[in-house]
Structures are given as structure tokens and as C-alpha cells.
N, C-alpha and C positions, 0 to 999 in steps of 0.2 A: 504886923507885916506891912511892908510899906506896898507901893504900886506895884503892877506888874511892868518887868522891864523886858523887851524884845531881846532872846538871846541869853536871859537867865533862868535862872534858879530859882526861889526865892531872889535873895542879896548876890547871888553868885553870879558870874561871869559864866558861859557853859565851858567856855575855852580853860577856863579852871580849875573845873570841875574836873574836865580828861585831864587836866596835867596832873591833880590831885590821885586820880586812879594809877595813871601811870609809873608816878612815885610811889606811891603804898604797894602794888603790887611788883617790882622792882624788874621787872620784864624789859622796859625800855632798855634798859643794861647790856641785853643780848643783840640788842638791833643795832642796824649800823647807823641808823641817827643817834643812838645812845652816844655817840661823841661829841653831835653839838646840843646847845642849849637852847633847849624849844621854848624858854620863858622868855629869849630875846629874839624868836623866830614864827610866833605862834602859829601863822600861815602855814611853817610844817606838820601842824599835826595832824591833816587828814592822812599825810602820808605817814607819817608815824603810827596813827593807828591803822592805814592797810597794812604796811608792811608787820606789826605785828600780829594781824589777820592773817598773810601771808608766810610767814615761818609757822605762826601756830599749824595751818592745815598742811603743809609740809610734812612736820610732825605729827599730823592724823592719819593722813596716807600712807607715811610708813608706817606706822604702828597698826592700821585698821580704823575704818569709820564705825560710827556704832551704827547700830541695827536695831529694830525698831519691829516691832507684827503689825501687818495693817489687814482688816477684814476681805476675802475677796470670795467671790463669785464666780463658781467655774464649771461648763458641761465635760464631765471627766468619762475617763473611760473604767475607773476602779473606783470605789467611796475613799475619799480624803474630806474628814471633818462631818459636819453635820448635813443631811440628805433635805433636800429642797424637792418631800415626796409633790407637789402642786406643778412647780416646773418638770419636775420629770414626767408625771404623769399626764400633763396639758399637752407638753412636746413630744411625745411615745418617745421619749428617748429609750427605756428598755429595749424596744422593739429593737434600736440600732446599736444597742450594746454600751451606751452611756447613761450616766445618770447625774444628775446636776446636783454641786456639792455648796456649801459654805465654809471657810477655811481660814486660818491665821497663816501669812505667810510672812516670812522675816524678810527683812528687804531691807539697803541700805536709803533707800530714798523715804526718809523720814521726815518731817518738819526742822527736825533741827539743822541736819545739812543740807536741805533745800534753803533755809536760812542764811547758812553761809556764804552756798553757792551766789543765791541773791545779791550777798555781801561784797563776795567779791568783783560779781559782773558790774554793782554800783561804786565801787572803789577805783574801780579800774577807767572809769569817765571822769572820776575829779581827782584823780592825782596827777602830782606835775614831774615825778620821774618817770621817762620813758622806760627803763628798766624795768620798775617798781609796776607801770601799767602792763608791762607785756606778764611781765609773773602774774599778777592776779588774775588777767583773761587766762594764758594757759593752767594756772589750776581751776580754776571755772571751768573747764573745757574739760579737765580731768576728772572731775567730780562729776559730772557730765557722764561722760565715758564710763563712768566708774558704775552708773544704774543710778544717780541720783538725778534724775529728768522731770522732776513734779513743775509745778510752779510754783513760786513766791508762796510759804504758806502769810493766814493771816494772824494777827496779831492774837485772837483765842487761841491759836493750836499754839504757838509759841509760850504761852501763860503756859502751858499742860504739862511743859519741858520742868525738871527736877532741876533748879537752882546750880545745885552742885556738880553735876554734869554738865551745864549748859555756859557754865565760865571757860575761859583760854587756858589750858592748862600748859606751863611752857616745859615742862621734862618729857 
């Protein structure tokens, strides 16, 4: 393995790398840069991969985002999940008719489309079509709206994600 070179791979180019993806997975096809040749434009491919960020979550929102349980913590007024007898008992919550619960609730704000979201709010700072910028903020804004409000997850919670679900799927 020869030196390390700023911007590759090993021997590769990164810029090659995404054209290499692009190709194999034949998605660029549906996009409206699919009609020029980003091998003699390279500079388009940050746009090229918003915009396929961009129809992809198009196609997540109509269909449904996925949903995810995340652990939570709540002074409830019925038992939901498992009883938190220390907090209910430290706080007399009996006395006022509540009793603190532990619980899975299913929630679209998940790691994965907090990721997105991410994706797209930072897509939308380095692309160079004003169109292409305004889409990616207003679905960031939607995902948003939609109950996906976390922050930026890190780079561990993103590992966690199932491979096969965590690809663009374009149908």
C-alpha cells in the first residue's frame, strides 16, 4: 500500500469512489442530473448526491418514516411499563394519584432520521442549485415538523442501524 493521499481511498480518488456507487447502484438514472456526465463535471456531485438524498426522503414521507422505541421516563397517572416503586415512593406520588413508570415508546425520531435530517440541513449549505438548496431545507423543516427534533446522532448510534435498512432505497 503506497502513501496516504489527502482525499483518497487507499489508490482511489473519493470523487470516484461516489461515481463508482452511483453507477452500481443505477439511481443517478431517476435524477435530473442523470442527463449530464458528472465524469466531465465532478464539481456536480455534491449536488448529485443531495439531490438523490432529496427524492429518496420524498419517497420516505410518502410512504412513512420508520420508527424506532426509545426508553422513557414518565410520572403517569395509570401504570404504562414497568413501576419506578423509589421515585414513586420518594415523591408520594400515590398520595396524588400518579405513579412513575419506565416505558418503550415508538417515536419517529430515531438515529436514523435524525441522520438524515442532519444530511439534509448540511446539503443544503454546499450545494450550488438554488432549487436543489431550497428542497433540502424545506424537507429538513419537514422531518422537523414530522417529530424528528433530536440532534445530530453520533457516529456509535449510527454503527447500531441494520445495514439493509439504513441504504437509499429508490422505489
Amino acid at each position: 500500500m503506497g502513501p496516504h493521499r489527502e482525499g483518497c481511498v487507499g489508490r482511489i480518488p473519493v470523487r470516484n469512489i461516489w461515481l463508482l456507487m452511483l453507477y452500481a447502484s443505477d439511481i443517478y438514472r431517476v435524477l435530473e442530473h442523470g442527463k449530464h456526465s458528472v465524469e466531465e463535471n465532478p464539481e456536480d456531485i455534491p449536488d448529485l448526491i443531495a439531490e438523490l438524498l432529496a427524492h429518496t426522503v420524498e419517497k420516505r414521507l410518502i410512504r412513512n418514516l420508520s420508527a424506532g422505541y426509545r426508553m422513557t421516563e414518565a410520572v403517569q397517572s395509570r401504570v404504562r411499563g414497568r413501576i419506578n416503586f423509589i421515585q414513586t415512593e420518594s415523591h408520594l406520588l400515590l398520595e396524588r394519584g400518579k405513579i412513575a413508570c419506565r416505558y418503550e415508546e415508538l417515536t419517529i425520531d430515531t438515529p436514523r432520521n435524525r441522520y438524515v435530517r442532519s444530511a439534509l440541513q448540511h446539503r443544503s449549505r454546499i450545494v450550488t442549485i438554488e432549487k436543489l438548496r431550497t428542497k433540502c431545507t424545506s424537507l429538513s423543516a419537514r422531518l422537523f415538523a414530522a417529530g424528528v427534533t433530536g440532534p445530530q446522532p453520533e457516529r456509535a448510534d449510527i454503527s447500531t442501524e441494520p445495514l439493509e435498512e439504513a441504504t437509499l432505497p429508490i422505489s
